[in-house]
ChimeraX commands (.cxc) that place a marker at each C-alpha (Angstrom):
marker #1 position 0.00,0.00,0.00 radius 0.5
marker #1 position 1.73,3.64,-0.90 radius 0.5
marker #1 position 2.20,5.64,1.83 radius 0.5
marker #1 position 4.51,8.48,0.57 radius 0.5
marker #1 position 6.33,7.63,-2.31 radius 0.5
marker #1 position 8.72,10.43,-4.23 radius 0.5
marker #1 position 9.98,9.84,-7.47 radius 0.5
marker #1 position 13.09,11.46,-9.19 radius 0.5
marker #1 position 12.17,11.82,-12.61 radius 0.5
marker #1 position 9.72,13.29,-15.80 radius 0.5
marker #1 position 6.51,13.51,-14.51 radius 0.5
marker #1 position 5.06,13.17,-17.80 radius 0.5
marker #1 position 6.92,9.76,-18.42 radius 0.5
marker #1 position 5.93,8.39,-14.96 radius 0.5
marker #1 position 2.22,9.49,-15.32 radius 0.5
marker #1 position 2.47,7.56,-18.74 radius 0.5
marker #1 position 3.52,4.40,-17.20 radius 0.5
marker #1 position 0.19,4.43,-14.49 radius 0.5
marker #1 position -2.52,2.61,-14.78 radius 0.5
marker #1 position -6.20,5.02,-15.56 radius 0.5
marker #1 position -7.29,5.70,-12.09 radius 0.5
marker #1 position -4.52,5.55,-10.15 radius 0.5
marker #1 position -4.92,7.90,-7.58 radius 0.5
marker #1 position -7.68,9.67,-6.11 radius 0.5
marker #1 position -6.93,13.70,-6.21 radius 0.5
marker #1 position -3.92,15.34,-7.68 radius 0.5
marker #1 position -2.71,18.81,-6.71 radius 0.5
marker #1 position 0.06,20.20,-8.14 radius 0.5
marker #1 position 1.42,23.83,-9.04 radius 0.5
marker #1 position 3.53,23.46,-12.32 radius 0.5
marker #1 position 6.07,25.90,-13.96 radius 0.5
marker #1 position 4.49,29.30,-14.36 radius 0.5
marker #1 position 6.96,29.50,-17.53 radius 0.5
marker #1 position 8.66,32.83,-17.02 radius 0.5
marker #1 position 7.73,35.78,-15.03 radius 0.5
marker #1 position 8.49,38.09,-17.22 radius 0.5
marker #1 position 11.24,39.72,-15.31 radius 0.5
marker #1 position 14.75,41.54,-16.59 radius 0.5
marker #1 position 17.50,39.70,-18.58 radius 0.5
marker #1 position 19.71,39.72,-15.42 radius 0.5
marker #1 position 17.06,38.92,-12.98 radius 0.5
marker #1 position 16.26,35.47,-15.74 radius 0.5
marker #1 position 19.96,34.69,-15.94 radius 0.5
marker #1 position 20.33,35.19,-11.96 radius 0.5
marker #1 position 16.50,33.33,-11.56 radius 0.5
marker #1 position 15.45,35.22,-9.01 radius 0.5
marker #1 position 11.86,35.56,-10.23 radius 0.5
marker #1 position 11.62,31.61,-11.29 radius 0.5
marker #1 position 9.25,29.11,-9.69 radius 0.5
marker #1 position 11.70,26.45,-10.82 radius 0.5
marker #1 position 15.08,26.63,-11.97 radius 0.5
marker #1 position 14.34,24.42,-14.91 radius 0.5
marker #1 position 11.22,24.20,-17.35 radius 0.5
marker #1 position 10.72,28.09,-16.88 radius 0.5
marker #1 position 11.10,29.18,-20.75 radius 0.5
marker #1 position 9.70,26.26,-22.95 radius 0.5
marker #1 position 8.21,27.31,-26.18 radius 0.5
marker #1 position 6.24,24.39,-25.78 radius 0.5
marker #1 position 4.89,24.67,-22.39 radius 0.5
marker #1 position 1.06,25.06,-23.82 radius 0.5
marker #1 position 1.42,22.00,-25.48 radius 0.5
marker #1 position 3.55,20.29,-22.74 radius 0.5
marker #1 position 1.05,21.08,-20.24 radius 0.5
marker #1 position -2.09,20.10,-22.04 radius 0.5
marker #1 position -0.04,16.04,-22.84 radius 0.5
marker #1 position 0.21,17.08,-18.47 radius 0.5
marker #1 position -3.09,17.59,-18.15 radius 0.5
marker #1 position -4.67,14.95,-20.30 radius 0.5
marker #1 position -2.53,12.31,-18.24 radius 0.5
marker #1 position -3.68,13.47,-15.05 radius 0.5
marker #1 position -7.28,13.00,-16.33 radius 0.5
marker #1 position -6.62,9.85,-16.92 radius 0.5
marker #1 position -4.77,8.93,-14.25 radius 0.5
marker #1 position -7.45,10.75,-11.89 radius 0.5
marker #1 position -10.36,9.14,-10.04 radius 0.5
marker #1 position -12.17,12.15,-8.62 radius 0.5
marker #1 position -10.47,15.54,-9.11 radius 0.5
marker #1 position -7.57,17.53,-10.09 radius 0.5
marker #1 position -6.18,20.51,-8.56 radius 0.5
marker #1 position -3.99,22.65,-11.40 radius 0.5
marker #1 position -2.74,26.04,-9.47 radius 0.5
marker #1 position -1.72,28.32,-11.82 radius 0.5
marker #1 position -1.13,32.47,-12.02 radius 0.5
marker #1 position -1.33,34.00,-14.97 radius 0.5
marker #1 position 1.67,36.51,-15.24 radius 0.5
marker #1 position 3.33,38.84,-17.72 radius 0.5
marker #1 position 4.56,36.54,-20.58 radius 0.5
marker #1 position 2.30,33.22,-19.94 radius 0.5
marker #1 position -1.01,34.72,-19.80 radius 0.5
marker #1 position -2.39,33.90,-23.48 radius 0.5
marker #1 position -1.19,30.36,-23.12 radius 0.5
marker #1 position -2.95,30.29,-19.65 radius 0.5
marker #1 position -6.11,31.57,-21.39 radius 0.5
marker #1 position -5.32,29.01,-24.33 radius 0.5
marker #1 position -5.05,26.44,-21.62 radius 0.5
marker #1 position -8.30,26.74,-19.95 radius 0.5
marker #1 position -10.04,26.87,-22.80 radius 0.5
marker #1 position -8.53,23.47,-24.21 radius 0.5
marker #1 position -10.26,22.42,-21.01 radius 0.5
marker #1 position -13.02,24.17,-20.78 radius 0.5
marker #1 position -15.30,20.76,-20.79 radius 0.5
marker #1 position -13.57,19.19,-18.12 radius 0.5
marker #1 position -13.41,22.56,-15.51 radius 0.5
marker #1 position -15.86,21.79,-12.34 radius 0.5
marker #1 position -15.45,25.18,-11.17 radius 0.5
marker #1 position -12.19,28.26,-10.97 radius 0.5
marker #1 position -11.00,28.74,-7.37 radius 0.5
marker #1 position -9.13,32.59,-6.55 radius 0.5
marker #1 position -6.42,32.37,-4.06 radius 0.5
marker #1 position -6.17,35.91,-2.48 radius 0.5
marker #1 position -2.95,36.95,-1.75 radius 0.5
marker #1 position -2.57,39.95,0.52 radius 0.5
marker #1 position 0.61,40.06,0.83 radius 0.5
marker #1 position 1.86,39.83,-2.52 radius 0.5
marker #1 position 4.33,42.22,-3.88 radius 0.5
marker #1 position 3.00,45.78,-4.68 radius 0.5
marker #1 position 3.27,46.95,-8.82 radius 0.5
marker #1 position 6.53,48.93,-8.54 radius 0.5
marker #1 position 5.53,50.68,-12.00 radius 0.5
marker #1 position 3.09,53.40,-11.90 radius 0.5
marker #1 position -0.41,52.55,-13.92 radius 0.5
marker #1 position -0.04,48.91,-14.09 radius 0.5
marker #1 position -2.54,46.28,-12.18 radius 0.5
marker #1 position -0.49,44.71,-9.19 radius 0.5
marker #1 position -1.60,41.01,-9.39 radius 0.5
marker #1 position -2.69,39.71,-5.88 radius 0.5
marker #1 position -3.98,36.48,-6.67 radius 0.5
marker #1 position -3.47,32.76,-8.42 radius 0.5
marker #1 position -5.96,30.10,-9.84 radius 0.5
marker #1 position -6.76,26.57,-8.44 radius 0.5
marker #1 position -8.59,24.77,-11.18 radius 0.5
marker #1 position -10.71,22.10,-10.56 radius 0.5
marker #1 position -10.76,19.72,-13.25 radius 0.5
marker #1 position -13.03,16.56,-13.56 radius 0.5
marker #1 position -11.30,12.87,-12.80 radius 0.5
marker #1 position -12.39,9.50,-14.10 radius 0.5
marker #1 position -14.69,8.88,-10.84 radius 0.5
marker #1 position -16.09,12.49,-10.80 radius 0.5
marker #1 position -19.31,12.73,-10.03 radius 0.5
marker #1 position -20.26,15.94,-8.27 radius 0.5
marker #1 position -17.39,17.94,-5.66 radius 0.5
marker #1 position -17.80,17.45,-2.41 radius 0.5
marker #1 position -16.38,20.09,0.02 radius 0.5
marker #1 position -15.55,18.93,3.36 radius 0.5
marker #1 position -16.32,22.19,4.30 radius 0.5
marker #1 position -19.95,23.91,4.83 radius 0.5
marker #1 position -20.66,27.56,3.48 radius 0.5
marker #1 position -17.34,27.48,0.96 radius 0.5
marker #1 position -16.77,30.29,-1.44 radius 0.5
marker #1 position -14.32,30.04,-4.63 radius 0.5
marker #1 position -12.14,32.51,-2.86 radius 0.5
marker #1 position -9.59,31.65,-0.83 radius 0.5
marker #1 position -7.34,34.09,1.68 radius 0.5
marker #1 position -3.98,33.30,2.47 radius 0.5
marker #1 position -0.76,34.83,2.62 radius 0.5
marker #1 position 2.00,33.46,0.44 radius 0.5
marker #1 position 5.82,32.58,1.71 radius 0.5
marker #1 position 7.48,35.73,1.77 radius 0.5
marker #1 position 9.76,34.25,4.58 radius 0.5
marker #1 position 11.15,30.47,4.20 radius 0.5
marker #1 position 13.92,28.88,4.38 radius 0.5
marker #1 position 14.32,27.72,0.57 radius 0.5
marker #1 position 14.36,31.20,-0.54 radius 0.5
marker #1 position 17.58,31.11,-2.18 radius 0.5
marker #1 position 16.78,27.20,-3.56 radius 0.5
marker #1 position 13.14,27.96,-4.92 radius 0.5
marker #1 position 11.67,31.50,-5.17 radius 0.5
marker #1 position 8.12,30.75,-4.91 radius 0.5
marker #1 position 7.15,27.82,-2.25 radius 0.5
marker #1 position 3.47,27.16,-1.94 radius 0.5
marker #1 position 2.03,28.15,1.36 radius 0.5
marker #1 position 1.64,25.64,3.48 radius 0.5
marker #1 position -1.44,27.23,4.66 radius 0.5
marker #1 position -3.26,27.22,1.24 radius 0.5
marker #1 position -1.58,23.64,0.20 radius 0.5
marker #1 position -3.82,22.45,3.83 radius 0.5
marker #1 position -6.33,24.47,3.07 radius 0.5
marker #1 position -6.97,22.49,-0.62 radius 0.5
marker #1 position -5.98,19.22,1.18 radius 0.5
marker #1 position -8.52,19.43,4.07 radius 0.5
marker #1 position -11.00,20.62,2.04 radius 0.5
marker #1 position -10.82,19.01,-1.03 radius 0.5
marker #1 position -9.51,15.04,0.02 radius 0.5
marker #1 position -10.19,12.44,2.23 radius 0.5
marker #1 position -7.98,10.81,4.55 radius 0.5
marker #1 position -6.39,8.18,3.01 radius 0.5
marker #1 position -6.41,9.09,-0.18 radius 0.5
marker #1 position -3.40,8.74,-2.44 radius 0.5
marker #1 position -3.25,12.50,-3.18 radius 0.5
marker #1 position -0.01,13.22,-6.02 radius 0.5
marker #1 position 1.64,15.73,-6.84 radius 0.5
marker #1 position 3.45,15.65,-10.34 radius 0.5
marker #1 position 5.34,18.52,-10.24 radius 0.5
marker #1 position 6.19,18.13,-6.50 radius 0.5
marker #1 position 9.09,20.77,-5.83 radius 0.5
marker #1 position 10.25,20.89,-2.09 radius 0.5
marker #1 position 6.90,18.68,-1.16 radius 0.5
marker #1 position 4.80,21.57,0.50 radius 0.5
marker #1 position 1.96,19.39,-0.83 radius 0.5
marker #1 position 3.52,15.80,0.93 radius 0.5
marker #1 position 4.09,17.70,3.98 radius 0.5
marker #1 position 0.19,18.66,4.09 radius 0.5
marker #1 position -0.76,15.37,3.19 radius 0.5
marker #1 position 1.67,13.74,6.40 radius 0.5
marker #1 position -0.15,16.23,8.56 radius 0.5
marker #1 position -3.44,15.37,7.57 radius 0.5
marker #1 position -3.43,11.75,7.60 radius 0.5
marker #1 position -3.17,11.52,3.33 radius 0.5
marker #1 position -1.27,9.14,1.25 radius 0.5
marker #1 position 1.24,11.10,-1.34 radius 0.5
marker #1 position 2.90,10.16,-3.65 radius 0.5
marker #1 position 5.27,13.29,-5.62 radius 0.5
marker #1 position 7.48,13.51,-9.15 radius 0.5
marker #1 position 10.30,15.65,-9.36 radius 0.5
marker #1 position 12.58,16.55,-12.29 radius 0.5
marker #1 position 15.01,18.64,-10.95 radius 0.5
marker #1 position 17.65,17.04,-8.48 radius 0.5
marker #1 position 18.61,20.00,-6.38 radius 0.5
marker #1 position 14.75,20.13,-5.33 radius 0.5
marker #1 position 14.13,16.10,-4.56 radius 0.5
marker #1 position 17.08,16.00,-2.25 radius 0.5
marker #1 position 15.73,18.75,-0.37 radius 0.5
marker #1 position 11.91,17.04,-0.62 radius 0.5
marker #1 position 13.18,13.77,0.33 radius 0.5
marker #1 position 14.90,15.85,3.37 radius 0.5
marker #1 position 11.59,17.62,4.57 radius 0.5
marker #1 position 9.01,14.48,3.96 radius 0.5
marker #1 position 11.82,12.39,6.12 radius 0.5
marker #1 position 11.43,14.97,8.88 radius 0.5
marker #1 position 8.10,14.70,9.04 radius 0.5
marker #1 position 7.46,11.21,8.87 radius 0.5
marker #1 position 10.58,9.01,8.25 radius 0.5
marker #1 position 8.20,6.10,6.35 radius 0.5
marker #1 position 9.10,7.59,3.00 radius 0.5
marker #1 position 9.98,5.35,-0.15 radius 0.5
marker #1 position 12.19,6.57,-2.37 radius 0.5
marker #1 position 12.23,6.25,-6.58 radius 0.5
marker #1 position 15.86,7.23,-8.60 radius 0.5
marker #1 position 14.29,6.79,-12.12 radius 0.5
marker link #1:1,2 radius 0.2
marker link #1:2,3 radius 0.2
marker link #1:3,4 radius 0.2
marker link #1:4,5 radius 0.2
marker link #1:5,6 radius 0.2
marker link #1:6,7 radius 0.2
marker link #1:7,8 radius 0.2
marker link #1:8,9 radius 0.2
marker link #1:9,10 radius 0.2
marker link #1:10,11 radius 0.2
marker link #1:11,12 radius 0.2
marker link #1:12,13 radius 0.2
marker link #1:13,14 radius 0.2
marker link #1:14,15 radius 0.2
marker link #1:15,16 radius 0.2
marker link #1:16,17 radius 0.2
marker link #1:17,18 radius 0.2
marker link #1:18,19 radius 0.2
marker link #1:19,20 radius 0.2
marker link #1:20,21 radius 0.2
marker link #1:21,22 radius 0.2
marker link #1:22,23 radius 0.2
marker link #1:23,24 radius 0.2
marker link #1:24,25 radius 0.2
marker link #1:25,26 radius 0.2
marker link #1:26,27 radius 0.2
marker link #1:27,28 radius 0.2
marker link #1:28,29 radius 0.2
marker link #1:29,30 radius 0.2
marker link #1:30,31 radius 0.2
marker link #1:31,32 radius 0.2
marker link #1:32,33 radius 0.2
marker link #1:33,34 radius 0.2
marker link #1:34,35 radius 0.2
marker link #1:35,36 radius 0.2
marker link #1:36,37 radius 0.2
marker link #1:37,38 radius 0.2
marker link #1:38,39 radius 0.2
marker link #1:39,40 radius 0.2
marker link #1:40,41 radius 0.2
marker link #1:41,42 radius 0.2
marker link #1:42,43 radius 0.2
marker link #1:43,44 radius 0.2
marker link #1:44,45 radius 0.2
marker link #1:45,46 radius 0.2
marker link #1:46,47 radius 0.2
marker link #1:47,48 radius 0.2
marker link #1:48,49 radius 0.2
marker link #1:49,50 radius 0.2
marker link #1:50,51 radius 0.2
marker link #1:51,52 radius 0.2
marker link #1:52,53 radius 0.2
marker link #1:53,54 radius 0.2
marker link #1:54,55 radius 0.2
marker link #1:55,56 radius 0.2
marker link #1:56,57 radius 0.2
marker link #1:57,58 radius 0.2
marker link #1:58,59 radius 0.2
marker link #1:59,60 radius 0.2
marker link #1:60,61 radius 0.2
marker link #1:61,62 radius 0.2
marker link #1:62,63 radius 0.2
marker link #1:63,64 radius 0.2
marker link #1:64,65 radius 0.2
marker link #1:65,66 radius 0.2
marker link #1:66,67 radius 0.2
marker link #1:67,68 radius 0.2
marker link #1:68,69 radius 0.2
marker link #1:69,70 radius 0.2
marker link #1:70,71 radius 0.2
marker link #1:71,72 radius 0.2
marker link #1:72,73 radius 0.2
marker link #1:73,74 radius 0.2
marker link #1:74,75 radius 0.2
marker link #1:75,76 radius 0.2
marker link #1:76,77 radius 0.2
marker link #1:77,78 radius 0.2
marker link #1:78,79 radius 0.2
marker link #1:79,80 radius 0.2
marker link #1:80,81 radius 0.2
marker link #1:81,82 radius 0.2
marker link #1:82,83 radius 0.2
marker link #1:83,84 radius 0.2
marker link #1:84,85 radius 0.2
marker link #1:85,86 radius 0.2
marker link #1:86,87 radius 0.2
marker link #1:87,88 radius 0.2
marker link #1:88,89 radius 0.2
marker link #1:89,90 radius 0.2
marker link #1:90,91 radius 0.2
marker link #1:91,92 radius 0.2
marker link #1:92,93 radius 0.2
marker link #1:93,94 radius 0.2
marker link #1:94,95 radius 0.2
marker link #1:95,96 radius 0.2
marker link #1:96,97 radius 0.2
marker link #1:97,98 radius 0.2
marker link #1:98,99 radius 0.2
marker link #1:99,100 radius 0.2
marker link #1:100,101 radius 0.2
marker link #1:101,102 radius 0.2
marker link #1:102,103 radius 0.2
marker link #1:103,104 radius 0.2
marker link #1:104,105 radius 0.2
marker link #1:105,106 radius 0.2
marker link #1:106,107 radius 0.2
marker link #1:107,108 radius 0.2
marker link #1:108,109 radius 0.2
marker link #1:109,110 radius 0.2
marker link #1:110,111 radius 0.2
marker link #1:111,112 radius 0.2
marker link #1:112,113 radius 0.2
marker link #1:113,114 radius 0.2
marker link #1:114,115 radius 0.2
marker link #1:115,116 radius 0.2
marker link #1:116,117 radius 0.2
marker link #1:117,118 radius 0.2
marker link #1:118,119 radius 0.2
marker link #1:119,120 radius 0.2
marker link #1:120,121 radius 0.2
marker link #1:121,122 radius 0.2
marker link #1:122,123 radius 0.2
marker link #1:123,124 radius 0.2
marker link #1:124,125 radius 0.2
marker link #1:125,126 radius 0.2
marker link #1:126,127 radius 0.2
marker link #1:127,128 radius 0.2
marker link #1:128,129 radius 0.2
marker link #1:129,130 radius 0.2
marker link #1:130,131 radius 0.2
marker link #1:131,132 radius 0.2
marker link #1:132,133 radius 0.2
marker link #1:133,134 radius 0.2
marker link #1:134,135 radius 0.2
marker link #1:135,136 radius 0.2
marker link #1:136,137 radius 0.2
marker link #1:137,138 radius 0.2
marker link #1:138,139 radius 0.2
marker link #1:139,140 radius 0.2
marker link #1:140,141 radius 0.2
marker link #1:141,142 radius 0.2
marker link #1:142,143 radius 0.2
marker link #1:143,144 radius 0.2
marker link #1:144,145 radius 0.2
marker link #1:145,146 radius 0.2
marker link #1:146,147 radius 0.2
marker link #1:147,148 radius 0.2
marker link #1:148,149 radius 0.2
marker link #1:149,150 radius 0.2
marker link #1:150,151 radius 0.2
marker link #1:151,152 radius 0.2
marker link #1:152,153 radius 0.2
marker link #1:153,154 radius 0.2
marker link #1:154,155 radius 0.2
marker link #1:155,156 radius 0.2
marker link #1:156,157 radius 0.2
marker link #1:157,158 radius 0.2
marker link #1:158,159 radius 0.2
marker link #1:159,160 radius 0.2
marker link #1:160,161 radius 0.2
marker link #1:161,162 radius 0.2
marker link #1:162,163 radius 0.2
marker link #1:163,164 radius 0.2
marker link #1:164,165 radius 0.2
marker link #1:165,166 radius 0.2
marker link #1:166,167 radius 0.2
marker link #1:167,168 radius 0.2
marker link #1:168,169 radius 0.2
marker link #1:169,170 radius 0.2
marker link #1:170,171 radius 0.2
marker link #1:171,172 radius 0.2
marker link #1:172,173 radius 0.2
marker link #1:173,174 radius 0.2
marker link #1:174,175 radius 0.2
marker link #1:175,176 radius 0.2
marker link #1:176,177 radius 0.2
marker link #1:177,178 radius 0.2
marker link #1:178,179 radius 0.2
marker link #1:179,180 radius 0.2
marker link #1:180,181 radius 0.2
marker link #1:181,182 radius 0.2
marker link #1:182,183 radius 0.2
marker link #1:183,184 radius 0.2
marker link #1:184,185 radius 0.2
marker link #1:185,186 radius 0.2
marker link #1:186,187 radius 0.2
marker link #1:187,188 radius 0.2
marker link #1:188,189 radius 0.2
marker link #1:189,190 radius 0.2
marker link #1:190,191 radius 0.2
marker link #1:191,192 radius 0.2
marker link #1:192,193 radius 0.2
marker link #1:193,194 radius 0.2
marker link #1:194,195 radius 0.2
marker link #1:195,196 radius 0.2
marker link #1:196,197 radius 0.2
marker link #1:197,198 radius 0.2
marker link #1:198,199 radius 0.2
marker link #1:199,200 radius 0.2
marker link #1:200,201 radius 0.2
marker link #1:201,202 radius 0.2
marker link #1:202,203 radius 0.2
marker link #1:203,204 radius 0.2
marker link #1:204,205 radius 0.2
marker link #1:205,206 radius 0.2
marker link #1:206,207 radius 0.2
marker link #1:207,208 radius 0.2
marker link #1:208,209 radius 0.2
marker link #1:209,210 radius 0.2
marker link #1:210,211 radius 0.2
marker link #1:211,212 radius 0.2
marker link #1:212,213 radius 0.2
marker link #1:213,214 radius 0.2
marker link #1:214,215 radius 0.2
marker link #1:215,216 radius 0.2
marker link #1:216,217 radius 0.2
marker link #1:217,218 radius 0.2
marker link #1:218,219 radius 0.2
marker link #1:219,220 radius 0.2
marker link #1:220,221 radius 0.2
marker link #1:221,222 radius 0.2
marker link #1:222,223 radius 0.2
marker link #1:223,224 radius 0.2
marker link #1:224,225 radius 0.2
marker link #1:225,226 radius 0.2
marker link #1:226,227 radius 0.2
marker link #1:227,228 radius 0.2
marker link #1:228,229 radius 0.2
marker link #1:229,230 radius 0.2
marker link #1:230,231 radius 0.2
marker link #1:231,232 radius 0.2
marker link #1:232,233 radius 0.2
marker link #1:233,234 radius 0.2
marker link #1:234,235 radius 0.2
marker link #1:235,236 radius 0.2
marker link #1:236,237 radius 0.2
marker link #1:237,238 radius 0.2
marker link #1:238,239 radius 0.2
view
């Protein structure tokens, strides 16, 4: 029976390999694919959610072969967290509508402490997407929670530890907040595009199996580090 499981590798190779239906919820947060920053902030990546995968020409494509595998791979629901920023919003757009048939429903995570627009006349952008997208087994979403809204208010990681490793670490308080609200416990929740295992750590703390895919090295040393600290029952894939 998986437990928490982290795999070194392409997500999109691994999710290939899975049976349909293999787990029951996935929430992930994938490469925004490039913040639209300077030349010397992108060569020093200080404004990169990953250090790798940030500038594909192919990421619309990429991510809908992504998507279509966690569909399929999906029994009830999938969680895709997304922002759309400077240079990625029309394949954001693009990518939503691709999808439009499978969306249950658009959640807004509220950030209010996000970084102020330093130019004058430009729209500051204080929030990110969760979508929900249907799985195999979906039949209507259930919230564990009574009275929810599609809005969500939390604070993002302005202060962490991994700052200088990975600029934009998921907030543990939204990554619980999705995980209470949207799984069950004991549900093999993954997350393909795992990172430093924000969502793995929620899932420890709240009684959820996880299994996570990471690409990048650097960042699944310091997962398999942080899930081992938490709970030392951790199996670990070097594909």
């Amino acid at each position: 029976m998986i437990k928490y499981k982290l795999i070194l590798g392409d997500c999109l190779e691994n999710m290939k390999a899975m049976p349909d239906k293999f787990v029951d919820v996935i929430l992930t947060s994938p490469p925004y694919n490039d913040s639209g920053c300077s030349e010397s902030d992108k060569a020093n990546k200080r404004h990169f959610k990953y250090e790798i995968a940030e500038n594909r020409e192919d990421w619309l494509d990429w991510q809908t072969e992504c998507i279509n595998e966690m569909l399929r791979i999906t029994k009830r629901h999938v969680l895709y967290n997304i922002q759309p920023i400077l240079n990625n919003k029309s394949d954001v757009y693009k990518l939503i509508g691709r999808f439009a048939d499978n969306i249950d429903n658009i959640l807004i995570w509220y950030k209010p402490n996000a970084q102020p627009q330093h130019y004058p006349h430009r729209i500051a952008n204080f929030y990110e997407m969760v979508i929900i997208l249907k799985g195999q087994e979906f039949d209507k979403l259930y919230i564990n929670s009574n009275g929810y809204t599609n809005v969500i208010v939390k604070n993002i990681n302005s202060n962490h530890n991994y700052s200088d490793k990975h600029r934009a670490l998921m907030s543990e308080d939204f990554c619980n907040e999705l995980i209470q609200n949207f799984t069950m416990p004991d549900e093999l929740v993954f997350d393909p595009f795992m990172g430093l295992a924000t969502t793995g750590i929620c899932c420890v703390r709240n009684q959820r199996d996880f299994m996570g895919c990471e690409l990048h090295k650097p960042y699944f040393d310091i997962a398999q580090q942080r899930m081992r600290e938490e709970n030392s029952q951790v199996t670990i894939f070097d594909l």
